[in-house]
C-alpha positions as CSV (number, residue, x, y, z in Angstrom):
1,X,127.5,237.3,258.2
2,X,125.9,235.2,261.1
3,X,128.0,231.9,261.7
4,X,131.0,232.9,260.0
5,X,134.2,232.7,262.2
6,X,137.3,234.4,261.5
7,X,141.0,233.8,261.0
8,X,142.1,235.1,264.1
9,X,139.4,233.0,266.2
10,X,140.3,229.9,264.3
11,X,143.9,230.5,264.7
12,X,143.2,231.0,268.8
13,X,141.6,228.3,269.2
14,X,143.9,226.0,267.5
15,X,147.0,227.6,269.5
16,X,144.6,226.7,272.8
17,X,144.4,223.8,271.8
18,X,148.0,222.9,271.5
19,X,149.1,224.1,274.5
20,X,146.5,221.8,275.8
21,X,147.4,219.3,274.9
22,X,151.1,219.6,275.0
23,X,150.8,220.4,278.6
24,X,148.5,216.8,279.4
25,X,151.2,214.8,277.4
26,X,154.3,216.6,278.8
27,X,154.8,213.8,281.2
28,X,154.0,211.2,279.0
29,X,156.4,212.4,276.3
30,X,159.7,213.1,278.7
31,X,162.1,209.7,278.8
32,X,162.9,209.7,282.5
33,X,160.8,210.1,285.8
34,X,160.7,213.7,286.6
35,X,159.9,215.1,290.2
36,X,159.4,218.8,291.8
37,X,162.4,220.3,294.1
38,X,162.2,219.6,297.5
39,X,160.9,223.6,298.0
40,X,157.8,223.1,295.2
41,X,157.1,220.0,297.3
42,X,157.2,221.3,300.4
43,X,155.4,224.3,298.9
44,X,152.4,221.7,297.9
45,X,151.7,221.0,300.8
46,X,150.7,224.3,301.9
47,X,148.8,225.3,298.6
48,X,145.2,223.6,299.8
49,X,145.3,225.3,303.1
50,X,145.8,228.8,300.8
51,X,143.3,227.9,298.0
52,X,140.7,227.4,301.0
53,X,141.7,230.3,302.8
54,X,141.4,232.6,300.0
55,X,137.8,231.0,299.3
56,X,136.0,231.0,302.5
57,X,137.7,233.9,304.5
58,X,136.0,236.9,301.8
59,X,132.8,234.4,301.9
60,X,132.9,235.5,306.1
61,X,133.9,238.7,306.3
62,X,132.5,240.4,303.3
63,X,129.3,241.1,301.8
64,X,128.0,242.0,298.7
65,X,131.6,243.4,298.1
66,X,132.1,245.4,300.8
67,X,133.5,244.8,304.2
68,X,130.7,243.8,306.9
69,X,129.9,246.6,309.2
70,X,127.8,244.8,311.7
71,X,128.3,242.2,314.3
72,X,124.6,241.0,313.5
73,X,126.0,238.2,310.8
74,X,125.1,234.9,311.0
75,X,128.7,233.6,309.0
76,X,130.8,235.4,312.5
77,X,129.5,233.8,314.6
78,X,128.9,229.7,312.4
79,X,132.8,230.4,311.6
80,X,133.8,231.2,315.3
81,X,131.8,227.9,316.4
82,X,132.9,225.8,313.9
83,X,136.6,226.8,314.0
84,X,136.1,225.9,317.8
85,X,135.1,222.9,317.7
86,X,137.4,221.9,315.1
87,X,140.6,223.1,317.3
88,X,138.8,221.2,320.2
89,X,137.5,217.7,318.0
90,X,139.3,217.9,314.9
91,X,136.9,216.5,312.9
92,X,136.0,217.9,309.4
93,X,131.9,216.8,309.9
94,X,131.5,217.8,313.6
95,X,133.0,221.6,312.4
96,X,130.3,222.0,309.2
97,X,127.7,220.8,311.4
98,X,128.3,222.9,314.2
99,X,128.5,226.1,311.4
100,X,125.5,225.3,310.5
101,X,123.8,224.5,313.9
102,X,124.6,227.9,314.7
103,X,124.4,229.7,311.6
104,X,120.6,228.4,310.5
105,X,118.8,229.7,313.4
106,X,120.4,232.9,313.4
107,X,120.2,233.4,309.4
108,X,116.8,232.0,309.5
109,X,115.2,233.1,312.7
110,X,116.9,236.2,313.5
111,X,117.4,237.2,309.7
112,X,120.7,237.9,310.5
């Protein structure tokens, strides 16, 4: 029958659920102030740096799942300017609009 859910789904979501919300309330339910270890801390602060790395770097040197075989790609050459002008600057702006100063032409007039 159409609409009908069963035990197990109920039962899933329902466990989901709780976890859910035992997880948001955790630190609203312990008595004391609890912190991380001095190694978790330390290891925070290294955790955006990763999460970005492991986002943009496929995003540049792969395409469509595969490795690029070419050095005719736009995203080389936008990544090599904007890393250099970040090392040079250090500013966050200056580095996604030098990417895309570079990148655009060559994506869009070259068809790279």
């Amino acid at each position: 029958m159409p609409g009908v859910t069963d035990g197990w789904t109920l039962l899933i979501i329902l466990g989901l659920a709780a976890v859910s919300v035992l997880t948001r309330c955790f630190f609203f339910i312990l008595d004391r102030p609890w912190g991380f270890p001095p190694w978790a801390h330390r290891a925070l602060h290294y955790a955006p740096v990763a999460a970005l790395a492991a986002v943009v770097v496929p995003e540049i040197v792969m395409a469509k799942g595969h490795f690029i075989a070419t050095w005719q790609d736009a995203r080389i050459y936008a990544a090599v300017a904007g890393a250099a002008y970040y090392f040079r600057r250090h500013g966050v702006l200056g580095t996604i609009v030098t990417g895309m100063a570079v990148y655009l032409p060559l994506h869009l007039g070259l068809g790279w």
